[in-house]
C-alpha positions as CSV (number, residue, x, y, z in Angstrom):
1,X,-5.6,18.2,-9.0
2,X,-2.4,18.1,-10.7
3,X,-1.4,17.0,-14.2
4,X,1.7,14.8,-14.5
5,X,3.7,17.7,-16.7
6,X,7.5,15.8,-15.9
7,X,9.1,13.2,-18.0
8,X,6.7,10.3,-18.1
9,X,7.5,7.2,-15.4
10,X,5.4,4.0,-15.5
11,X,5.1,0.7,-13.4
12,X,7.3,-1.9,-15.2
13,X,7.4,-4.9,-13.0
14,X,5.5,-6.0,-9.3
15,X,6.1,-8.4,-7.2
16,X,3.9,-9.6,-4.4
17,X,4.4,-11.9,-1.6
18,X,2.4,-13.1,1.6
19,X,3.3,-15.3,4.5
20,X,2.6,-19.0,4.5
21,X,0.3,-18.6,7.6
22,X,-3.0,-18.7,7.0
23,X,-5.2,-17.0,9.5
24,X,-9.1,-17.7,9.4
25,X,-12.0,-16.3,10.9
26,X,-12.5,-19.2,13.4
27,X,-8.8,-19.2,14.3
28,X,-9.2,-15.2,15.7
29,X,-12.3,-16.4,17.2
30,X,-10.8,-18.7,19.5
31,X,-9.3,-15.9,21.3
32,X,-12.3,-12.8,20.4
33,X,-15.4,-12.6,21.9
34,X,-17.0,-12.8,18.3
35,X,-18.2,-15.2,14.9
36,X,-16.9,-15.6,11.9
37,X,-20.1,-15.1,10.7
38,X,-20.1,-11.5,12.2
39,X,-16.8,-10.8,11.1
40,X,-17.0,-11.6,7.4
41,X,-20.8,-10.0,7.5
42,X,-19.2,-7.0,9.0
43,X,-16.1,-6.1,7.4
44,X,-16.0,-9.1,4.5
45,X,-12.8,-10.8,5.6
46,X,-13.0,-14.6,6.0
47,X,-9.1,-14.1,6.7
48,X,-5.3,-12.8,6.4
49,X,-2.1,-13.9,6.9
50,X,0.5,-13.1,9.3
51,X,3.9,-13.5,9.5
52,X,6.7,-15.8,11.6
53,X,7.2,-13.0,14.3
54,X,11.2,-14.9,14.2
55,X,11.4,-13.4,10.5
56,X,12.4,-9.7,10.3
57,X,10.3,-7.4,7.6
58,X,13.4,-6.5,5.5
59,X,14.3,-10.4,5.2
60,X,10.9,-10.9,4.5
61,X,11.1,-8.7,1.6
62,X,14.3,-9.8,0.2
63,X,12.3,-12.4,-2.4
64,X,10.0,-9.3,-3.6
65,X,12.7,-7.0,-4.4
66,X,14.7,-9.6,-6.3
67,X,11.9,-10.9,-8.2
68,X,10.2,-7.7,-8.9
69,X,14.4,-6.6,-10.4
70,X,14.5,-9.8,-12.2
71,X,10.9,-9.6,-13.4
72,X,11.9,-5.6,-14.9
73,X,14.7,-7.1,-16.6
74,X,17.2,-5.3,-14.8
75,X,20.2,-6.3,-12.4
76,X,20.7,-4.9,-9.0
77,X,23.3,-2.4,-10.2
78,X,20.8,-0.9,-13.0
79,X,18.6,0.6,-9.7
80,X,19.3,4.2,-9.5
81,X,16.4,4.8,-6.8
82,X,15.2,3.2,-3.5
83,X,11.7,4.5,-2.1
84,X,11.1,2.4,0.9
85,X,7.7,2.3,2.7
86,X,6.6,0.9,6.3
87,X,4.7,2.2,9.4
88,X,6.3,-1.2,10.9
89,X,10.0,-1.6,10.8
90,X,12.3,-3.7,12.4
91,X,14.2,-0.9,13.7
92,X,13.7,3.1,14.0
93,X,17.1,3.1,12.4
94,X,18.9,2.1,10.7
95,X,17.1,2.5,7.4
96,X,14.7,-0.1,6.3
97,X,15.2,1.3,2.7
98,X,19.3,1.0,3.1
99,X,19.2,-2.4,4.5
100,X,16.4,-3.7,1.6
101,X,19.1,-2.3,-0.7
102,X,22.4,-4.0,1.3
103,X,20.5,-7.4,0.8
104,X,20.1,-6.9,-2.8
105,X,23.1,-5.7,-3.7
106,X,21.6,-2.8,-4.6
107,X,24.2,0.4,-4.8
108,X,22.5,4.0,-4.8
109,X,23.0,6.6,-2.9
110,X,19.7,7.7,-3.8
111,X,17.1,6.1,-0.8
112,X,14.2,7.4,1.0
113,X,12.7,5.7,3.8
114,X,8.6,7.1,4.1
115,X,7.7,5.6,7.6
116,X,4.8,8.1,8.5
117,X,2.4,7.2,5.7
118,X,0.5,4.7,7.0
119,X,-1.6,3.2,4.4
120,X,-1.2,5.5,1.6
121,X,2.2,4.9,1.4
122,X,2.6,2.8,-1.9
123,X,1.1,6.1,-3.6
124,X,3.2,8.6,-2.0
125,X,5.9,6.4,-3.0
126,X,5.0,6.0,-6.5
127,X,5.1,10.1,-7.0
128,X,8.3,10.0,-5.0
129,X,9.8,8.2,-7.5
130,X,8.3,9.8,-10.5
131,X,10.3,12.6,-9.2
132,X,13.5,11.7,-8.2
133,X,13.4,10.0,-11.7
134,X,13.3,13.3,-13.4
135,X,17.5,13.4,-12.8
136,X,19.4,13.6,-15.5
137,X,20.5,10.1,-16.4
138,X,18.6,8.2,-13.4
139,X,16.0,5.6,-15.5
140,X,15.0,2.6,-12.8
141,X,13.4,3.9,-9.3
142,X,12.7,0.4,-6.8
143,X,9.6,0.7,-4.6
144,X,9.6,-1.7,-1.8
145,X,6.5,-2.0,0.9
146,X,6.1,-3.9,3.3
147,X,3.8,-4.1,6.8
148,X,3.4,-6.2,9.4
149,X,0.3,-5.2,11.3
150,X,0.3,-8.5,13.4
151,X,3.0,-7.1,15.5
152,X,0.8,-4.2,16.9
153,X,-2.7,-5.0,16.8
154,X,-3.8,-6.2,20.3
155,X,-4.5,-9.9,20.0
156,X,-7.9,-9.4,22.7
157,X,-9.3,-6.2,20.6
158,X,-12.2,-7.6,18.0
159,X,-12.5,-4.1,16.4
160,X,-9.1,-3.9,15.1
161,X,-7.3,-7.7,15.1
162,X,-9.9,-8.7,12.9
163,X,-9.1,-6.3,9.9
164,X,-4.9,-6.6,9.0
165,X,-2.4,-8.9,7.5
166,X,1.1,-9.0,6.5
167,X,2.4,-8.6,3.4
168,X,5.3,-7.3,1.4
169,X,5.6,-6.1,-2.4
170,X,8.4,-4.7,-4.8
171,X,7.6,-2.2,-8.1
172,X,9.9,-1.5,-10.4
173,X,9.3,2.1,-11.9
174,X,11.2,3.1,-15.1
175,X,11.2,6.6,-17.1
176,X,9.7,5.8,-20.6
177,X,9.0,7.7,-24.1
178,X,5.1,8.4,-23.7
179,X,2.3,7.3,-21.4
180,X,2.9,6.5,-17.7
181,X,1.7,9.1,-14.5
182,X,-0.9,10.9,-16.2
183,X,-2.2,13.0,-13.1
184,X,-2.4,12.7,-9.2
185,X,-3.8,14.2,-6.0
186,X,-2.6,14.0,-2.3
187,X,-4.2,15.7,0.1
188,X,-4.0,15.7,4.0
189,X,-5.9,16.2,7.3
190,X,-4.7,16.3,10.8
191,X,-6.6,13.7,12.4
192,X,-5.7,11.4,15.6
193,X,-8.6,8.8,14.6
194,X,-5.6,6.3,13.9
195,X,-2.2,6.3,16.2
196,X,0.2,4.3,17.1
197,X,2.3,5.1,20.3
198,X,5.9,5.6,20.8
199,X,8.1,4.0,23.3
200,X,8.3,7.6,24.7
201,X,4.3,7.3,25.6
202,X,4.3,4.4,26.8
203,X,7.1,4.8,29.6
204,X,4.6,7.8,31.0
205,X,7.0,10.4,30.3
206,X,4.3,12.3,28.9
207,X,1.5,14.2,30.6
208,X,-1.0,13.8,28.0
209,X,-3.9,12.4,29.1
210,X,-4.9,11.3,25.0
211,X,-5.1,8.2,23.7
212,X,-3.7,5.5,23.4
213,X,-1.8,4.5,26.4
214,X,-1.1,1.4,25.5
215,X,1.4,-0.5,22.9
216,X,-1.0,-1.6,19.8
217,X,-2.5,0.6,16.9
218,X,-5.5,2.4,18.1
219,X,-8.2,3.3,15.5
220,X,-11.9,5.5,15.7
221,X,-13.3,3.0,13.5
222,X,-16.4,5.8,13.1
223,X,-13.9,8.1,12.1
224,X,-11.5,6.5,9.7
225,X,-14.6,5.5,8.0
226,X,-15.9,8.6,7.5
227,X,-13.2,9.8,6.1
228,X,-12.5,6.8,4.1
229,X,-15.5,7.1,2.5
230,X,-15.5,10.6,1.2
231,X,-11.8,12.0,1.3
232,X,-10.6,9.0,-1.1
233,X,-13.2,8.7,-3.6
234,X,-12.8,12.8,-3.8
235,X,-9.1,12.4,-4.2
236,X,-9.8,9.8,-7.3
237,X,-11.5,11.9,-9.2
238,X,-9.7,14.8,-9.0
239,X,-6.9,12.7,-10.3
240,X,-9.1,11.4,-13.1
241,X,-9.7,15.0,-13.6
242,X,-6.5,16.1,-13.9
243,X,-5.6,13.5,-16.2
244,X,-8.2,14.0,-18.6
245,X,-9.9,10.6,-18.4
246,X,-13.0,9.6,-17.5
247,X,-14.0,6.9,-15.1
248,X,-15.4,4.5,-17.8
249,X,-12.1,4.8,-19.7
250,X,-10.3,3.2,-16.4
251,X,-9.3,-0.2,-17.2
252,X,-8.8,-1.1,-13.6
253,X,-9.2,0.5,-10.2
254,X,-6.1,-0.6,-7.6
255,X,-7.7,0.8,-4.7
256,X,-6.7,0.2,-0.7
257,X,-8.4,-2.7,1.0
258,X,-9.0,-1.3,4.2
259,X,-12.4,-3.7,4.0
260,X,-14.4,-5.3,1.8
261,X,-17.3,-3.2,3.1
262,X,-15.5,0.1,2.5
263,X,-14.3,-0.8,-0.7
264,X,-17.8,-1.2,-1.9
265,X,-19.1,1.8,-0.3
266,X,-16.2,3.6,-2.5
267,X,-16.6,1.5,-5.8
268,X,-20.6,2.8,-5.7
269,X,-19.4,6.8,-5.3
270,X,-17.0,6.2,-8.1
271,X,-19.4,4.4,-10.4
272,X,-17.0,2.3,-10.9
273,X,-17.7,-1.3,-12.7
274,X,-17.5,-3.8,-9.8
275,X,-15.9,-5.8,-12.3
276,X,-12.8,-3.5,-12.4
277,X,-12.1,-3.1,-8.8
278,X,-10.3,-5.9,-7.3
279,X,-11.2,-7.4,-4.0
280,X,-8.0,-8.7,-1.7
281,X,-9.0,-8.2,1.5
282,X,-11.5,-10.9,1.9
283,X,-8.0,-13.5,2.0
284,X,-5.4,-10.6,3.2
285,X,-7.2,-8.2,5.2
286,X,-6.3,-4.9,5.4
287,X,-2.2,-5.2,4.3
288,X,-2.4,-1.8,4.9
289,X,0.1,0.2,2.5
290,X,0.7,-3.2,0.4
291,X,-2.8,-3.2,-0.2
292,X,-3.1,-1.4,-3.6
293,X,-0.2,-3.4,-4.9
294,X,-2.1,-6.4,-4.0
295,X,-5.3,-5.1,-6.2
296,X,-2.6,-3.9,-8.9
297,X,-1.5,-7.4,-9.2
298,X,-4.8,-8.7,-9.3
299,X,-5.9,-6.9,-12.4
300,X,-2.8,-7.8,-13.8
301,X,-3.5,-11.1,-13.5
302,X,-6.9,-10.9,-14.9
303,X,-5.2,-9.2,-18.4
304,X,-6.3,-5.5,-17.2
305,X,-2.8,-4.1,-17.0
306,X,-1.3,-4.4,-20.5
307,X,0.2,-1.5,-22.5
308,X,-1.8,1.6,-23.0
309,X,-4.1,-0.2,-20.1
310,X,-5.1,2.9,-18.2
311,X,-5.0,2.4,-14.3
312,X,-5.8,4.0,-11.4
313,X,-4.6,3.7,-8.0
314,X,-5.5,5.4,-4.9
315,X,-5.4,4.8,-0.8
316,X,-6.0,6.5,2.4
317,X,-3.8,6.2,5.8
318,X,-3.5,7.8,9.7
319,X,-2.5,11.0,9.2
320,X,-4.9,11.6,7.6
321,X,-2.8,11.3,4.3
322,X,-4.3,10.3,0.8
323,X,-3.3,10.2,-2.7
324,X,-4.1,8.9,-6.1
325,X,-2.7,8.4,-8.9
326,X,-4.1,7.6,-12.6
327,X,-0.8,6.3,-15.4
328,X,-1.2,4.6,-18.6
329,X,1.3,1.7,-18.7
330,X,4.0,2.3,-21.4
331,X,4.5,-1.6,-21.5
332,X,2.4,-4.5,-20.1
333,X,3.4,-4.6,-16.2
334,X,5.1,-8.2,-15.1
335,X,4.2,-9.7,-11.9
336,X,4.5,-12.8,-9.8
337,X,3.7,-13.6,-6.4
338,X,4.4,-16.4,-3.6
């Protein structure tokens, strides 16, 4: 359970946006042998959005990483880091990070790609930054995440196309006088209750006999939630903990939306207000490592992420990976959406 003992970084600016297309319940339905009734009484998703499969992710994204520049009151040239974060890119290669960064005019030399993960990826890339920040005369890191989970979730599979969305976000993270990452925790597990195939698999070039064989996301939905459930809310804590706050000093909790259900599960271990943990996934699903960008933004909207506001953000993904992360915001954080 670290404390944050570098030079103090802070969220300046987000920017978050979802696809037009809306995708209910019913809609799924039509295809799943299942309700919307047991769906949303389930998981608590009534539904998500998904994206024009003719629309690349990095195009997709171009509008967050503009607005979220714009929103920081900076220019493309002021960006002297690019942390880029996806489990579901166009391309292997090249880099999603250095063609986010092409489109915006962006100029650094300074970009990591984290493709591996999963859903924990906007914390990972939050430290990440904080870091690379600490260069001598490097002040403005770019955080761009995006996922499209429509593209490999199997249409015919109720367990897992019910639970994710698309969505893309952009954070602008600048080095400040005081305030900003207070503490932080990541922690890891090797666990194959969540995978995703590589072409390599799938041609049978492999003689393993494990799963999954075929093309789409495969998830122990027993297993991730075990996990879920105890590694996370652990991991926030200890990052409370090593920040020297207590949990009814938070002002708000951005936490991954994996589900509703699990998000209340973890909100009770916490003790956590209800009040102070934003719910996204009941209208996006599980965005996977947008997800606790989408809460961020929702307390931001709500006047819970102001200067000296103390926030803390935390998510879990296939690996397993986790990490949290608690800052006080040296200036109130900007955001917009679409």
């Amino acid at each position: 359970m670290p404390k944050w003992t570098l030079a103090p970084v802070t969220p300046l600016s987000l920017y978050v946006k979802t696809p037009k297309r809306r995708v209910t319940n019913a809609e799924l339905c039509e295809r799943l042998d299942s309700t919307p009734e047991w769906i949303e009484e389930r998981v608590g998703i009534r539904e998500r959005r998904f994206m024009d499969p003719e629309v690349g992710l990095a195009e997709f994204s171009a509008e967050a990483v503009d607005k979220a520049i714009a929103l920081a009151g900076l220019t493309p040239g002021d960006i002297d880091v690019v942390i880029s974060v996806t489990s579901t890119p166009d391309w292997f290669f090249p880099s999603f990070g250095v063609t986010v960064a092409g489109q915006a005019g962006i100029a650094t030399t300074r970009i990591v790609d984290l493709t591996q993960t999963a859903c924990a990826g906007a914390i990972y890339a939050l430290y990440t930054a904080g870091c690379l920040l600490q260069e001598p005369g490097l002040e403005n890191a770019l955080i761009v995440v995006a996922d499209r989970y429509s593209s490999i979730t199997d249409p015919d599979d109720r367990r897992i196309r019910i639970l994710f969305g698309d969505a893309a976000a952009a954070m602008v993270v600048r080095r400040c006088e005081s305030g900003g990452v207070l503490g932080y925790d990541l922690g890891n597990q090797p666990s194959g209750g969540a995978r995703l195939p590589t072409p390599w698999h799938l041609r049978g070039d492999s003689d393993s006999t494990e799963l999954p064989r075929g093309p789409y996301l495969h998830l122990d939905g027993r297993d991730v939630w075990q996990a879920a459930v105890t590694l996370l809310p652990d991991s926030l804590l200890r990052a409370l903990s090593a920040a020297g706050v207590k949990v009814e000093d938070v002002s708000g909790f951005a936490l991954h939306q994996a589900n509703v259900r699990m998000l209340e599960s973890m909100t009770r271990t916490l003790g956590a207000d209800p009040e102070l943990v934003p719910i996204t996934a009941d209208t996006l699903g599980n965005t996977a490592a947008v997800a606790s960008l989408t809460a961020l933004h929702q307390l931001a909207q709500a006047g819970r992420a102001k200067r000296r506001d103390v926030i803390l953000m935390g998510a879990i993904g296939a690996g397993y990976m986790w990490g949290s992360v608690c800052f006080e915001l040296a200036d109130d954080l900007r955001v917009g959406s679409s």
